[in-house]
Z-matrix of the N, CA and C atoms (Angstrom, degrees):
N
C 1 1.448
C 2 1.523 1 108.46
N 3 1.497 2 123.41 1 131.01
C 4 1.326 3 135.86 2 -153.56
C 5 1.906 4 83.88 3 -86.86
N 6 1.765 5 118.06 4 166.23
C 7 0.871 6 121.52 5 -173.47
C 8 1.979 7 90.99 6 -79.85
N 9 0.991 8 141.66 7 -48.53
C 10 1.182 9 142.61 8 173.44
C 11 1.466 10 126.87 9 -34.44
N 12 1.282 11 111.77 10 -29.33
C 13 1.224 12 119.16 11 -170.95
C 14 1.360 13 116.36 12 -41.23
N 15 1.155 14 105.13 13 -50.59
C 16 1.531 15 127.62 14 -142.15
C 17 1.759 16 102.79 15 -85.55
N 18 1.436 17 112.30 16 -24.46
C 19 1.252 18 144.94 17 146.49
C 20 1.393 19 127.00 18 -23.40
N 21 1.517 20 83.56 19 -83.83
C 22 1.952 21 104.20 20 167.17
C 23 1.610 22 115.94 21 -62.39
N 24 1.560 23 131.73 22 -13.40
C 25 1.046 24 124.92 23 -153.82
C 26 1.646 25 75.95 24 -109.76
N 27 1.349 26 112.73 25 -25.20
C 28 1.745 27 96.18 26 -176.86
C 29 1.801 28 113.75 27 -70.63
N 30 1.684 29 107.77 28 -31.29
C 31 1.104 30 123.99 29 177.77
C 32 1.114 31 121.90 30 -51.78
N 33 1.423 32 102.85 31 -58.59
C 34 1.765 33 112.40 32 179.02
C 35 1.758 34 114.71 33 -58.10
N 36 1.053 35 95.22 34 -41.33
C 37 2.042 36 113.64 35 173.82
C 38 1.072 37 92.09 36 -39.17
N 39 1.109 38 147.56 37 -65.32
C 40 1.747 39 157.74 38 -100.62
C 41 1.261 40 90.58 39 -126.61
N 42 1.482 41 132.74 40 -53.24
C 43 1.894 42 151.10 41 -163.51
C 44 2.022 43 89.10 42 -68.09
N 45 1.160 44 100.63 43 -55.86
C 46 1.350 45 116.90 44 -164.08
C 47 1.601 46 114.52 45 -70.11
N 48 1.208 47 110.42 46 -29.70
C 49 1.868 48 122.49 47 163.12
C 50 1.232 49 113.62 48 -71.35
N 51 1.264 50 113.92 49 -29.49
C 52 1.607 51 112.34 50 -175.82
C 53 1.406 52 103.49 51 -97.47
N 54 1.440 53 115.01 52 12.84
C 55 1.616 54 112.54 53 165.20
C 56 1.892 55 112.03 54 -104.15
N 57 1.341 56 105.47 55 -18.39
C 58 1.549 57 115.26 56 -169.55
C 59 1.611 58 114.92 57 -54.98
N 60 1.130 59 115.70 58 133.95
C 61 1.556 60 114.42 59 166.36
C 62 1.787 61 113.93 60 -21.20
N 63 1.308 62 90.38 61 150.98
C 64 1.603 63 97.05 62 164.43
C 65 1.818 64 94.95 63 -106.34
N 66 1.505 65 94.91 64 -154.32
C 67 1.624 66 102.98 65 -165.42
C 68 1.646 67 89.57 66 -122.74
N 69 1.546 68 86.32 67 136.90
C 70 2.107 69 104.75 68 -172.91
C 71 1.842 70 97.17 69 -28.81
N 72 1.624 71 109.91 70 -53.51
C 73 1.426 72 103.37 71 -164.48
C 74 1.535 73 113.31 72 -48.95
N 75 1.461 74 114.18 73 -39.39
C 76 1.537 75 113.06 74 -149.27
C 77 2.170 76 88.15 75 -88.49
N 78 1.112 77 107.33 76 -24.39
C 79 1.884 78 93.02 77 164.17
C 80 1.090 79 110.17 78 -79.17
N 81 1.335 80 130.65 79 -36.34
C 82 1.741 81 123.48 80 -159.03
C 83 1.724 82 83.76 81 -75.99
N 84 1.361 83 142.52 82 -32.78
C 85 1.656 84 139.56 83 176.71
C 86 1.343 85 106.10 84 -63.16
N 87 1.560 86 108.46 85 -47.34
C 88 1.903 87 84.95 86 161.85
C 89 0.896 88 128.71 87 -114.20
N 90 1.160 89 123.14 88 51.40
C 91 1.256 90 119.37 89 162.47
C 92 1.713 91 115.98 90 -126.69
N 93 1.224 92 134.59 91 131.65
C 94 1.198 93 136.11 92 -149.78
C 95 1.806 94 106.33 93 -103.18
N 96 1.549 95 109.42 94 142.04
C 97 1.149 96 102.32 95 -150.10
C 98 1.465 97 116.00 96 -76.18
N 99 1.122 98 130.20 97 143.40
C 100 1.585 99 113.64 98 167.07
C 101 1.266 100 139.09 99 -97.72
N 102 1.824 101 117.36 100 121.45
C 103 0.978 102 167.85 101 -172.28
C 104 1.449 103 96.32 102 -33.12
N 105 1.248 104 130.33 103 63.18
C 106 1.387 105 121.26 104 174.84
C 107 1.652 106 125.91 105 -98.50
N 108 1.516 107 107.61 106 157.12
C 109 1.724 108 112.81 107 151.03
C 110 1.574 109 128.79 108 -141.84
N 111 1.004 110 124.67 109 150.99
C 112 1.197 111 137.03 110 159.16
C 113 1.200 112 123.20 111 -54.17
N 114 1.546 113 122.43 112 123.22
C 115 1.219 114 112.16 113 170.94
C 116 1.338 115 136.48 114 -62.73
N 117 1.382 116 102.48 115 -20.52
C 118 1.293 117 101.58 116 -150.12
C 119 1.681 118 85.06 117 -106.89
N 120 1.105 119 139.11 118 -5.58
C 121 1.271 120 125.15 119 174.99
C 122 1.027 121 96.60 120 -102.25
N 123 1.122 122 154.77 121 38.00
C 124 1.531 123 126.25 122 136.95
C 125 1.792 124 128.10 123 -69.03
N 126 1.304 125 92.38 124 120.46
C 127 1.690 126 111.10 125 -165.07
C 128 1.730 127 102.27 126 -89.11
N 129 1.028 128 128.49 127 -15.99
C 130 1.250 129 112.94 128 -161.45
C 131 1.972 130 100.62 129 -168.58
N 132 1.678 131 109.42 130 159.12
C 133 1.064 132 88.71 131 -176.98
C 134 1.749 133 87.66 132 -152.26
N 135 1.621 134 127.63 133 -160.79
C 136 1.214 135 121.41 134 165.23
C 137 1.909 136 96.20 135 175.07
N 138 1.546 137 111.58 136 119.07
C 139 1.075 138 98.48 137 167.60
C 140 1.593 139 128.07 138 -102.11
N 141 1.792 140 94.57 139 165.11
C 142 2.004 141 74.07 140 -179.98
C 143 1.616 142 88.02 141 -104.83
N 144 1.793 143 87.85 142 157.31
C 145 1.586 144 96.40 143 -166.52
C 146 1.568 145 92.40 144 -107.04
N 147 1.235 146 127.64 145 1.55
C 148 1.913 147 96.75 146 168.34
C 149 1.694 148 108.05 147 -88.96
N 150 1.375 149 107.48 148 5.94
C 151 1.666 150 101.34 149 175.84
C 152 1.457 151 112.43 150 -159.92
N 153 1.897 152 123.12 151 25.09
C 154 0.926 153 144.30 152 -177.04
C 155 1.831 154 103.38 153 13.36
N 156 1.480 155 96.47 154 65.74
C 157 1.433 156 102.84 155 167.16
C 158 1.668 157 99.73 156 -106.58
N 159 1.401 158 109.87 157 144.34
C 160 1.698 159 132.57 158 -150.98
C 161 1.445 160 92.56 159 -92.00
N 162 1.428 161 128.53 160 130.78
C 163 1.169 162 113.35 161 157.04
C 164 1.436 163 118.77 162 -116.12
N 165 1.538 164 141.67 163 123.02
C 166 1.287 165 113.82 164 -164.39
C 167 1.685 166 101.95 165 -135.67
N 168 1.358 167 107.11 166 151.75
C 169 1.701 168 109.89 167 -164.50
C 170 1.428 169 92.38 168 -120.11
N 171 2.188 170 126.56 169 139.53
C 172 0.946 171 136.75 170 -174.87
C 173 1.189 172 117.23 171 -93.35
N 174 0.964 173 133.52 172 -153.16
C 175 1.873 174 141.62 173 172.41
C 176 1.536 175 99.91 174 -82.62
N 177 2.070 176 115.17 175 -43.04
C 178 1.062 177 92.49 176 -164.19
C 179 1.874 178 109.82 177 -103.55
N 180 1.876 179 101.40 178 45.27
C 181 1.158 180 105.63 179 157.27
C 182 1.617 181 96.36 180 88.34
N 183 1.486 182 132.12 181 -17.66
C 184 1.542 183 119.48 182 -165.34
C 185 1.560 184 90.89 183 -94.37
N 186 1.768 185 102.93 184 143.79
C 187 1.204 186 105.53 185 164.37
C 188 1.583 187 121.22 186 -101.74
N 189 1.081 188 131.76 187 164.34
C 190 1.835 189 142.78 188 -163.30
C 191 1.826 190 82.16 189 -120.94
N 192 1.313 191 83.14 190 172.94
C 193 1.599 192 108.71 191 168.38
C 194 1.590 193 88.18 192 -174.64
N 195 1.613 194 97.06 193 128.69
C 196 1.474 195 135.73 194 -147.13
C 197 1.884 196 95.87 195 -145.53
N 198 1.657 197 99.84 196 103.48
C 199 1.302 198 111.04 197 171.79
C 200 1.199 199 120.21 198 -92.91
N 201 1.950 200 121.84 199 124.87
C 202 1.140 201 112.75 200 -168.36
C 203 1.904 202 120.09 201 -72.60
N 204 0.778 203 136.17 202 175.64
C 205 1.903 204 140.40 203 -175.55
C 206 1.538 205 97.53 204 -131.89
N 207 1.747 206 98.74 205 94.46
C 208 1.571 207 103.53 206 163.22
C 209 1.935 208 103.69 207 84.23
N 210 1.041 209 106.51 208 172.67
C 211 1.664 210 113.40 209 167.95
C 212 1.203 211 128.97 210 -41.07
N 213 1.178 212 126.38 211 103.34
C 214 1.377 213 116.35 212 -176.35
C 215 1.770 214 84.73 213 -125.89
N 216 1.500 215 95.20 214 123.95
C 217 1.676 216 108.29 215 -164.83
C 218 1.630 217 85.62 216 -86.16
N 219 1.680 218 101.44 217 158.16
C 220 1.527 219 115.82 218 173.36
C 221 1.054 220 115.24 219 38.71
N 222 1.274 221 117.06 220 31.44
C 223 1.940 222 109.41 221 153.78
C 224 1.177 223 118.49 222 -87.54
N 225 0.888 224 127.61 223 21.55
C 226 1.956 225 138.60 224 -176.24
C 227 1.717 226 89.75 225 -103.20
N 228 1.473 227 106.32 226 -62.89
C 229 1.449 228 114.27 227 -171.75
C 230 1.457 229 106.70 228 -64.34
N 231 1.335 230 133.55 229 -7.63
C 232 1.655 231 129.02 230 -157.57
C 233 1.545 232 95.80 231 -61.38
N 234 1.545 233 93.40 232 144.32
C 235 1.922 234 106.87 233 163.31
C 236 1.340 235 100.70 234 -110.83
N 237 1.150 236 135.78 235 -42.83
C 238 1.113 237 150.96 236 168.85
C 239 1.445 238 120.19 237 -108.08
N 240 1.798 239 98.26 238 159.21
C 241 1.684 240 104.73 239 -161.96
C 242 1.812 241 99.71 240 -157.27
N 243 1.211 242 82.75 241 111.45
C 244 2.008 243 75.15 242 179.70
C 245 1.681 244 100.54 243 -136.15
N 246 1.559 245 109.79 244 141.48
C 247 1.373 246 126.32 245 178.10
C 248 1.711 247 102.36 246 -70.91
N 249 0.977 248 104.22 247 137.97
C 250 1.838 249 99.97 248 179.66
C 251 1.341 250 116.40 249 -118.42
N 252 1.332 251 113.81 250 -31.35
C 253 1.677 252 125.50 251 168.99
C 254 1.818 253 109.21 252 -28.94
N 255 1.336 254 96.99 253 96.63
C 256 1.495 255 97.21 254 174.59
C 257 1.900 256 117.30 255 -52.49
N 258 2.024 257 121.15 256 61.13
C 259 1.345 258 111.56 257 179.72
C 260 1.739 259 82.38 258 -128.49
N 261 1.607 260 79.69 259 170.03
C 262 1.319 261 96.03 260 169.56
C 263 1.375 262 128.89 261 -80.13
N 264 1.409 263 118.74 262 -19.55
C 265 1.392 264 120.27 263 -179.83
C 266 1.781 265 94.23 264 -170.11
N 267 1.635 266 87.34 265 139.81
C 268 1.512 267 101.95 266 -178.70
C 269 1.489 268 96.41 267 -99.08
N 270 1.574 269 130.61 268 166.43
C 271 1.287 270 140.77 269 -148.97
C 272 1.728 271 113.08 270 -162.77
N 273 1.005 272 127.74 271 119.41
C 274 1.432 273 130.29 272 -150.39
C 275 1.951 274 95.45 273 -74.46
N 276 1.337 275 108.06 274 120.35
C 277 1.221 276 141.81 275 -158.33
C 278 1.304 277 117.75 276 94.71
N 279 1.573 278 142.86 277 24.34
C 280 0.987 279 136.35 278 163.77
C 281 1.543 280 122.46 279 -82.13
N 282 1.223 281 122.40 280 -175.79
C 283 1.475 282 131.92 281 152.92
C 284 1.035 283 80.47 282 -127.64
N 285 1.554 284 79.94 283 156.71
C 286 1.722 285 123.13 284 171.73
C 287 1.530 286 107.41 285 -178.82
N 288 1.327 287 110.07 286 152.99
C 289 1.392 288 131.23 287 -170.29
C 290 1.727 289 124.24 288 -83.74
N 291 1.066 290 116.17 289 123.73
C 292 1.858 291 115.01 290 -173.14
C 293 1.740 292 104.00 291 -115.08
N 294 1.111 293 110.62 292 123.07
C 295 1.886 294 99.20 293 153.66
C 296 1.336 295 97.85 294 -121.56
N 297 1.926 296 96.03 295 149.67
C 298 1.376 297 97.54 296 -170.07
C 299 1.685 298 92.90 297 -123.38
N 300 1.230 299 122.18 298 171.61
C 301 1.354 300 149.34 299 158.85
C 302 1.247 301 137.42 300 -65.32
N 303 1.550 302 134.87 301 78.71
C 304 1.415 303 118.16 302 48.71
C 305 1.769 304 122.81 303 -100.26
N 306 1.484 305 100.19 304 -10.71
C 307 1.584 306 96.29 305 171.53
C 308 1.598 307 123.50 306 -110.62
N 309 1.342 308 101.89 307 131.82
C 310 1.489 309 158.48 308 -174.88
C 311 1.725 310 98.55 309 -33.22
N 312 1.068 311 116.30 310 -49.66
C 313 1.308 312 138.89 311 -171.19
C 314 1.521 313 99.65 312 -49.61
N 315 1.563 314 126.26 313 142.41
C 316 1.443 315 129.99 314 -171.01
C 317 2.007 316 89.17 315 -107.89
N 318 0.919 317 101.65 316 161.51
C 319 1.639 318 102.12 317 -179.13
C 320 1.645 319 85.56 318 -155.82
N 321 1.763 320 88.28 319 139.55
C 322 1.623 321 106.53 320 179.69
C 323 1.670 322 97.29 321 -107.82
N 324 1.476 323 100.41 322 129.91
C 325 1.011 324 137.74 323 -176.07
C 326 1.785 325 129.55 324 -105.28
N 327 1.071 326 149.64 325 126.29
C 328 1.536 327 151.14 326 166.78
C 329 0.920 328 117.82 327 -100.79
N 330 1.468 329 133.19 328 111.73
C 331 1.388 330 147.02 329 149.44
C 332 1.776 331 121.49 330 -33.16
N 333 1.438 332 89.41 331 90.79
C 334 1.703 333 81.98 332 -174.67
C 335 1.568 334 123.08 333 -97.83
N 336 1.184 335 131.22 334 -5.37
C 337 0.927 336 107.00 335 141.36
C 338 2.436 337 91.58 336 -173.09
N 339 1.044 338 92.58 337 -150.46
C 340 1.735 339 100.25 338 -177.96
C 341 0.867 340 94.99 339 -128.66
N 342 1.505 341 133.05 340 101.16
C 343 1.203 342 134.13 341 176.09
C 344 2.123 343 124.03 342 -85.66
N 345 1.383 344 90.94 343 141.67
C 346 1.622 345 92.10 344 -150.87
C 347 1.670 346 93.16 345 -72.23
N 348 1.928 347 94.93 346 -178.14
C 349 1.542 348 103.18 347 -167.86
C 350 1.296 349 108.74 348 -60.88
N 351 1.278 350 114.95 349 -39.17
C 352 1.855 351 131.99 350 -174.45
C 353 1.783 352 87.38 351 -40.32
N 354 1.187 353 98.71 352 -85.22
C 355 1.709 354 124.48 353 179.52
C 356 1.790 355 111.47 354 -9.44
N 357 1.580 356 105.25 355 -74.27
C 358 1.498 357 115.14 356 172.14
C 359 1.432 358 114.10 357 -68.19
N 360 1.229 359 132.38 358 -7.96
C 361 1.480 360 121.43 359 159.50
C 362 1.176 361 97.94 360 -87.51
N 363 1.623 362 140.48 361 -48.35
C 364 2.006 363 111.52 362 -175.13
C 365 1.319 364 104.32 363 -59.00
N 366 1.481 365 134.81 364 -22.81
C 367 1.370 366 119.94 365 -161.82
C 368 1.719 367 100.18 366 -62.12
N 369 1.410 368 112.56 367 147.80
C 370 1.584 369 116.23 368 179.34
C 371 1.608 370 103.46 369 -77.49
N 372 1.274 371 104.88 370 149.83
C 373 1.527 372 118.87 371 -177.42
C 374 1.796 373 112.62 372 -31.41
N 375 1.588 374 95.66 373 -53.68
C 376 1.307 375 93.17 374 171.50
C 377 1.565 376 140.46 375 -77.71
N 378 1.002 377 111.02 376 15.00
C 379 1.722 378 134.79 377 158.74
C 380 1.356 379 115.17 378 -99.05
N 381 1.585 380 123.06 379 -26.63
C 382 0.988 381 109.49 380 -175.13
C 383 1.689 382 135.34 381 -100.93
N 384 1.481 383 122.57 382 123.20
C 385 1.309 384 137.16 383 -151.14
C 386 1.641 385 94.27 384 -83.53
């Protein structure tokens, strides 16, 4: 055994601790939460028509705002609005797909973000889902 050895084995010890897990708390602190919804609970929706941005409210009360990509015909007129993307939960930066009621047409959509309570109270009555 070289006089060094014993050296390098202290080194690597030291290389190798600073690779070890931390503790769930100190990742779940940095790491920022994600902004999710359910498709299938969305209860309510309301678009604005000078920039047919989507607003849609869940079961558990949070609302999304969902920017449409390109023409999405008769979403001004929509009565209805359903997510179709066969996932379990959409996530703020996703796409995902909407057809609304009365036209047929699917329109791809991005989850831009979950907008807070402050947020959905400035929205004007008529934006708000």
């Amino acid at each position: 055994m070289s006089r060094f050895t014993p050296s390098l084995l202290v080194i690597a010890a030291v290389l190798l601790a600073g690779c070890a897990p931390t503790s769930t708390d100190q990742i779940a602190a940095a790491t920022p939460e994600r902004q999710c919804m359910f498709p299938d609970d969305v209860q309510s929706f309301r678009v604005r028509a000078a920039d047919r941005t989507v607003f849609v409210r869940g079961t558990s009360n949070a609302v999304f705002e969902l920017q449409p990509a390109g023409d999405c015909n008769g979403l001004n007129e929509a009565m209805r609005l359903a997510v179709v993307d066969q996932v379990s939960r959409v996530c703020v930066g996703d796409w995902t797909t909407i057809t609304s009621s009365p036209s047929p047409a699917p329109c791809r959509v991005r989850v831009v973000k979950r907008l807070t309570a402050a947020e959905v109270a400035a929205l004007p009555d008529r934006d708000r889902p």
